[in-house]
DSSP file (Angstrom, degrees, kcal/mol; ACC not computed):
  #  RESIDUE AA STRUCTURE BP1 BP2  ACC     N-H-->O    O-->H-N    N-H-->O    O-->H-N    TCO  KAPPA ALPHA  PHI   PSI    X-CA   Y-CA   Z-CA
    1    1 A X              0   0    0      0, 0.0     2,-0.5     0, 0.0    74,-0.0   0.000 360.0 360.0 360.0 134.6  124.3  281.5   92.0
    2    2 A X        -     0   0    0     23,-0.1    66,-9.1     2,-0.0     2,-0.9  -0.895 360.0-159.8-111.9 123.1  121.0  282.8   89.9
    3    3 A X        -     0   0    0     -2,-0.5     2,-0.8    21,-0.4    14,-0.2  -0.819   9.8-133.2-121.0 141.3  120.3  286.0   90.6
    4    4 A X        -     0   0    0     -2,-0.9    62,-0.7    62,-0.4    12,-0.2  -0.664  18.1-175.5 -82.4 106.5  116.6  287.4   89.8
    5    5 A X        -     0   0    0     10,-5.2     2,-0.3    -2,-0.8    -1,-0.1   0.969  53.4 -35.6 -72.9 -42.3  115.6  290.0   88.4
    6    6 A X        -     0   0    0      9,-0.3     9,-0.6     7,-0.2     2,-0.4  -0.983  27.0-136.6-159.6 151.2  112.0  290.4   88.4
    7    7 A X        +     0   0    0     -2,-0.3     2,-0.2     7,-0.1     5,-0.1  -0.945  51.7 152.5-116.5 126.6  109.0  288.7   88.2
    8    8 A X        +     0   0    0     -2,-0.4     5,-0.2     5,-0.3    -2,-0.0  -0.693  23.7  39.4-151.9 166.8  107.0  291.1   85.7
    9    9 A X  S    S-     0   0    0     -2,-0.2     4,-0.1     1,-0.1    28,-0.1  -0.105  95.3 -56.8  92.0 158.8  104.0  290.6   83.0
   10   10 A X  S    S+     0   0    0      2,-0.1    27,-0.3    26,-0.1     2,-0.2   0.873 129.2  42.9 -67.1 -55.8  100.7  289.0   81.9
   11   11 A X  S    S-     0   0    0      1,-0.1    -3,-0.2    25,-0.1     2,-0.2  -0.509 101.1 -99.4 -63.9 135.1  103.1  285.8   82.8
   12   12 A X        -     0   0    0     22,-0.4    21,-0.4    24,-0.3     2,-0.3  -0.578  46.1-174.0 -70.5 159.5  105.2  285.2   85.2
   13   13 A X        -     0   0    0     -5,-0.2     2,-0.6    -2,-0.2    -5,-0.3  -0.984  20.6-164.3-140.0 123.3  108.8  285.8   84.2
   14   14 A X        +     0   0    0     -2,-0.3    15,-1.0    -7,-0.1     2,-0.2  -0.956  22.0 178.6-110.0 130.3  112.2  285.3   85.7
   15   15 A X        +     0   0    0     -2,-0.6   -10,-5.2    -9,-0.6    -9,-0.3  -0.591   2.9 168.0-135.0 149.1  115.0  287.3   84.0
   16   16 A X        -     0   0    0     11,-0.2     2,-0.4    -2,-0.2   -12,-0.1  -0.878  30.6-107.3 179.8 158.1  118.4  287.5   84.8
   17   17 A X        -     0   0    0     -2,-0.2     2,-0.6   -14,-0.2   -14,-0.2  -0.670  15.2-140.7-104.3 126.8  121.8  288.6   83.6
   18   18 A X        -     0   0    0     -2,-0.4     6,-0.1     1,-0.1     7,-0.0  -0.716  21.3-177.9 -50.6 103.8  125.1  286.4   82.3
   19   19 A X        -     0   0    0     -2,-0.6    -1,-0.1     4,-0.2    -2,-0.0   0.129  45.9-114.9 -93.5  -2.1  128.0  288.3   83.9
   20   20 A X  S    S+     0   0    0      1,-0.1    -2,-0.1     3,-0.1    -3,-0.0   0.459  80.9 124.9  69.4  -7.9  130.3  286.0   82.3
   21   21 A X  S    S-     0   0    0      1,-0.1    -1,-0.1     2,-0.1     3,-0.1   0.366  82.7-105.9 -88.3   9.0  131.5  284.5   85.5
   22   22 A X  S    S+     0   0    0      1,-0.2     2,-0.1     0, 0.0    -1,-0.1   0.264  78.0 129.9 104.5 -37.4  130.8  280.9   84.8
   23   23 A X        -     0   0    0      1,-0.1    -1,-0.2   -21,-0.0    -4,-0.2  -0.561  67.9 -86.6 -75.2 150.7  127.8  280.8   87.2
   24   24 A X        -     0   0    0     -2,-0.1   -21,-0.4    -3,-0.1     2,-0.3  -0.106  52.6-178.6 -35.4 122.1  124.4  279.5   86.4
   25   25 A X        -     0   0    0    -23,-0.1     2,-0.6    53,-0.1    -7,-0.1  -0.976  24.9-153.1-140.0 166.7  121.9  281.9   84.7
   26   26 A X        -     0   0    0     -2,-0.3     3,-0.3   -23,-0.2    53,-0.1  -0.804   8.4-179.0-129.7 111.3  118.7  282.2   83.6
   27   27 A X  S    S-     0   0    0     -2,-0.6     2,-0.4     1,-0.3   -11,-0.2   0.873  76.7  -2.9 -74.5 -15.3  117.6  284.8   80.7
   28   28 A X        -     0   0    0    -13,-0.2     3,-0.4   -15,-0.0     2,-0.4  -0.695  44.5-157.8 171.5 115.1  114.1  284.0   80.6
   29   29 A X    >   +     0   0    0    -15,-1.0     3,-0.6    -2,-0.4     4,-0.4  -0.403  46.9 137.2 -77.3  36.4  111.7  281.7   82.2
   30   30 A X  G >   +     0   0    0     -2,-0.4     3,-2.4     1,-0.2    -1,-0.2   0.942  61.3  60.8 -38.6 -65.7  109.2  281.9   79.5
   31   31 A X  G 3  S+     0   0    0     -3,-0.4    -1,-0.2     1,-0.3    -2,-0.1   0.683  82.1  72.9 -62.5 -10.2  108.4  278.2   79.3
   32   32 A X  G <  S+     0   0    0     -3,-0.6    -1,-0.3   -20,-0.1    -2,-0.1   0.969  71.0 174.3 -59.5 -45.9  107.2  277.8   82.5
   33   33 A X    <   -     0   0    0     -3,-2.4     2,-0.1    -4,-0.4    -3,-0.1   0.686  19.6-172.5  50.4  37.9  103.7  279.9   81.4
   34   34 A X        -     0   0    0      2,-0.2   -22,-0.4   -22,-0.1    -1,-0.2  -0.228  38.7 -92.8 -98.1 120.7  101.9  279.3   84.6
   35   35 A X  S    S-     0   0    0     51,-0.1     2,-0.2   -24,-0.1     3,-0.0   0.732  98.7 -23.2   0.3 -96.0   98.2  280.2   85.4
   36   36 A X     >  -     0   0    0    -25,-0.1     4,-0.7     1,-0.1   -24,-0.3  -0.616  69.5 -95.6-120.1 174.7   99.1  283.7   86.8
   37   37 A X  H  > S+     0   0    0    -27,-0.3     4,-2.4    -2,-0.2     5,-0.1   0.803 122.4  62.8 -63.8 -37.3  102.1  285.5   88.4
   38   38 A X  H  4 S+     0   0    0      1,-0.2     4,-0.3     2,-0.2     5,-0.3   0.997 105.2  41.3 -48.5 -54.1  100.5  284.5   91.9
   39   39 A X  H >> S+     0   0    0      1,-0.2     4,-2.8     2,-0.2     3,-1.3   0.881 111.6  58.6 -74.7 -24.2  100.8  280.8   91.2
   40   40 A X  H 3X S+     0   0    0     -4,-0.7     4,-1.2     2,-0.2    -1,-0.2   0.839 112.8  38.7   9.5 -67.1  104.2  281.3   89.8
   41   41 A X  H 3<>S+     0   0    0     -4,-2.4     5,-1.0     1,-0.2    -1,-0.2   0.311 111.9  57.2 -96.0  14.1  105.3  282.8   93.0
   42   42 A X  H <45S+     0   0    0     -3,-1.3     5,-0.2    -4,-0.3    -2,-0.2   0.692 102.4  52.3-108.8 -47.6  103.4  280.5   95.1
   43   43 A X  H  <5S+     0   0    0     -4,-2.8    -2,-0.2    -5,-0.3    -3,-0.2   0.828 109.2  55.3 -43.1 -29.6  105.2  277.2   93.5
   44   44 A X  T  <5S-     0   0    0     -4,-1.2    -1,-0.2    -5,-0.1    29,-0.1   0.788 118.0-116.8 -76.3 -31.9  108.8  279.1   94.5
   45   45 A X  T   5S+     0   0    0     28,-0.1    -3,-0.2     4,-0.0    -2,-0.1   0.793  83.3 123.5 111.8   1.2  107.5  279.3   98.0
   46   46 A X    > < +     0   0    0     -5,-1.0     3,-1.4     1,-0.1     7,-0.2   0.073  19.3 111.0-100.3  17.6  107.6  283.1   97.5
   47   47 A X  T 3  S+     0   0    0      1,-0.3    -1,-0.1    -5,-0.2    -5,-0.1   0.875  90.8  36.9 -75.7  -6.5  103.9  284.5   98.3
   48   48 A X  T 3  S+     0   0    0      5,-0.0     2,-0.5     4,-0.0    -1,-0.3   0.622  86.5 108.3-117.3   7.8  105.0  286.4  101.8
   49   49 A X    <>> -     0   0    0     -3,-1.4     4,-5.1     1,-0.1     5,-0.8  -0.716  63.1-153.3 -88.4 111.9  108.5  287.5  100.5
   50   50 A X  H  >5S+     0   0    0     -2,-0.5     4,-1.6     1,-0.2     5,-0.2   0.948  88.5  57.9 -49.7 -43.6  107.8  291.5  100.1
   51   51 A X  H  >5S+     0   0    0      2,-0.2     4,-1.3     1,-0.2     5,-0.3   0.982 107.6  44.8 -57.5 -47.8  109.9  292.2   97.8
   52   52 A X  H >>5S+     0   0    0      2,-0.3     4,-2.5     1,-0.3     3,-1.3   0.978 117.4  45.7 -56.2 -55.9  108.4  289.7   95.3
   53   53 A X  H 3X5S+     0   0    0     -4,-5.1     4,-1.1     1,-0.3     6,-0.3   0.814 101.5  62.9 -79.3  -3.0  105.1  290.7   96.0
   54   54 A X  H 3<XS+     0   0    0     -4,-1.6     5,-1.2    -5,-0.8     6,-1.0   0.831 111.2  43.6 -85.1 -16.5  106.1  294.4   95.8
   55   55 A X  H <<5S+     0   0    0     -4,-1.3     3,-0.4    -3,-1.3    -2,-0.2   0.700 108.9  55.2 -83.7 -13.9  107.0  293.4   91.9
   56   56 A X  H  <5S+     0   0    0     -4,-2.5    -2,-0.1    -5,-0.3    -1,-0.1   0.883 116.6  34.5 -81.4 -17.7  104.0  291.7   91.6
   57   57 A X  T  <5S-     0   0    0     -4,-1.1    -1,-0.2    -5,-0.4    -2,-0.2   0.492 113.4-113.9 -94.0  11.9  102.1  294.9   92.7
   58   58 A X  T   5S+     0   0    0     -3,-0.4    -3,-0.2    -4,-0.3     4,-0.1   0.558  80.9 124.0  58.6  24.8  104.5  297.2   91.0
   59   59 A X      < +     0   0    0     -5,-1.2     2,-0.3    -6,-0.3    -4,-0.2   0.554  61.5  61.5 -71.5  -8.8  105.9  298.7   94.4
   60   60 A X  S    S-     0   0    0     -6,-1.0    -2,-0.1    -9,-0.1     2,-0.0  -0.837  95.9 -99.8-142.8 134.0  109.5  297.9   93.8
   61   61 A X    >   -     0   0    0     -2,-0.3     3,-0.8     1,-0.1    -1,-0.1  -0.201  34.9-116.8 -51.8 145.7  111.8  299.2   90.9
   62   62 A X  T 3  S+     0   0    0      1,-0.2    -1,-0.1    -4,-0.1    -7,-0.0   0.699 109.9  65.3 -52.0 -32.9  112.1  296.5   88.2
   63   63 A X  T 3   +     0   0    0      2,-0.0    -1,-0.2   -57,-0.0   -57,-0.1   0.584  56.5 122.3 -67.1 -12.9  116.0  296.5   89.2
   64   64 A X    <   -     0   0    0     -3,-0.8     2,-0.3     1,-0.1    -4,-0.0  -0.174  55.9-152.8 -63.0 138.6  115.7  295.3   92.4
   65   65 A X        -     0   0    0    -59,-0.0     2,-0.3   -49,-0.0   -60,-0.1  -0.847  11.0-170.7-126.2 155.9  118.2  292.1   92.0
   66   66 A X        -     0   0    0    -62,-0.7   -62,-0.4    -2,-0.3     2,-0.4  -0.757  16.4-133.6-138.8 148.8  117.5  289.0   94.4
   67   67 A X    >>  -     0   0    0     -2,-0.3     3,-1.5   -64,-0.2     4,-1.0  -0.991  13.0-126.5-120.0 149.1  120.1  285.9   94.6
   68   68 A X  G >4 S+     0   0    0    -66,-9.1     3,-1.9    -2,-0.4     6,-0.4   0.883  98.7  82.2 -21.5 -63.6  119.0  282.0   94.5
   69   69 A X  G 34 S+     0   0    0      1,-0.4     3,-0.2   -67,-0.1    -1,-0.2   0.278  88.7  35.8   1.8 -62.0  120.8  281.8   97.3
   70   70 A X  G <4 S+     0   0    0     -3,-1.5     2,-0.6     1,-0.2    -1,-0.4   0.439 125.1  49.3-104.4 -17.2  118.8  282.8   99.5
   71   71 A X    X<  +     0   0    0     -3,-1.9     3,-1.3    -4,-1.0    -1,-0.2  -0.687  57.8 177.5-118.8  94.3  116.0  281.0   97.6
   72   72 A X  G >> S+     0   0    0     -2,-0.6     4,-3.1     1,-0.2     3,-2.7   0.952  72.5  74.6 -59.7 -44.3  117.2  277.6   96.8
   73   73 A X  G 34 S+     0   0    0      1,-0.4     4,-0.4     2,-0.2    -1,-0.2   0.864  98.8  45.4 -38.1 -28.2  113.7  276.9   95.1
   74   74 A X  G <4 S+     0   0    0     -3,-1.3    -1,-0.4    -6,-0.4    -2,-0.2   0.156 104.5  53.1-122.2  28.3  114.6  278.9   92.2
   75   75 A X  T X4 S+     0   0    0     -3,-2.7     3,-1.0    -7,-0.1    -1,-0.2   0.209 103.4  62.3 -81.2 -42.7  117.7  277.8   91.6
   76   76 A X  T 3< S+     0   0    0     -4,-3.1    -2,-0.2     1,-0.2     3,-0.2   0.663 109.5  44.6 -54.2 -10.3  115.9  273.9   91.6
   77   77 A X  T 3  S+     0   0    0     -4,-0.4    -1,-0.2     1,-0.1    -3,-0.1   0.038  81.2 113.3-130.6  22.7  113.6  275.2   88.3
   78   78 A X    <   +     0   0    0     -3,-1.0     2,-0.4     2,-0.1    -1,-0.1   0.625  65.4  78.1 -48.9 -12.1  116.8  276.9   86.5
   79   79 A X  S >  S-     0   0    0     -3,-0.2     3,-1.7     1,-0.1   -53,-0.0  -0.842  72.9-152.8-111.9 124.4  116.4  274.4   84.1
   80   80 A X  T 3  S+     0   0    0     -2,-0.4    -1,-0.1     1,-0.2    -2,-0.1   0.323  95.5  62.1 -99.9  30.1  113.7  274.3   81.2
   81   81 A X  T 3  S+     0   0    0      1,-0.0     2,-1.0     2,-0.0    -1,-0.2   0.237  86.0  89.7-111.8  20.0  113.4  270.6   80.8
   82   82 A X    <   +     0   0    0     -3,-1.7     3,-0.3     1,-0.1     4,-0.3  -0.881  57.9 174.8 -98.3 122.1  112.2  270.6   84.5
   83   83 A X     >  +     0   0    0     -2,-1.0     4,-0.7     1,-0.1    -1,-0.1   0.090  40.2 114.9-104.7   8.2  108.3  271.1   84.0
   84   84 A X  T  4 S+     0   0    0      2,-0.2    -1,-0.1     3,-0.1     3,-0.1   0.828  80.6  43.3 -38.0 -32.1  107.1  270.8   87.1
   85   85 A X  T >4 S+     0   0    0     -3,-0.3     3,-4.2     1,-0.2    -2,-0.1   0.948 109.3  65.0 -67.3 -81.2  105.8  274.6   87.3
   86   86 A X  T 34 S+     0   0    0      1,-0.3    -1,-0.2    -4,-0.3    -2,-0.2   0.393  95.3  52.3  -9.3 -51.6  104.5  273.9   83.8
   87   87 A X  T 3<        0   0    0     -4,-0.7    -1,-0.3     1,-0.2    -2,-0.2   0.481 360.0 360.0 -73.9 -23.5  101.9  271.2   84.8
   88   88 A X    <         0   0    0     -3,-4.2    -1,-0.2    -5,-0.1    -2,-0.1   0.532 360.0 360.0 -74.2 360.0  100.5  273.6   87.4
């Protein structure tokens, strides 16, 4: 499980914490570097999920934590030698 913290920034960004438990995490989605935070959160599939668009409007704490889980898409780009986003 990748859990999300926020998507925050000139960039989009996905941040997230190493708990030690072995599961897949991601500190920082840097490399993706994507047009805007909109198109970011429109490649996950996310543009009508509130919470996400309450951090992209800053309506929701920065703590608010999210799992993969429930969004497989962003558990598929966990990886920075997948560049699909990138190309966007």
């Amino acid at each position: 499980m990748v859990e999300v913290a926020s998507v925050v920034g000139s960039t989009a960004v996905l941040q997230a914490l190493d708990k030690g438990d072995g599961a897949m995490r991601i500190a920082d989605i840097s490399w993706y570097r994507l047009r805007s935070r909109f198109s970011f959160v429109r490649a996950l599939g996310l543009l009508h999920d509130p919470v996400v668009m309450g951090h992209l409007l800053g309506e929701v704490s920065a703590d608010r934590m999210f799992t993969a889980q429930s969004y497989p898409a962003a558990s598929r780009l966990a990886h920075p030698s997948d560049d699909r986003l990138a190309r966007l």
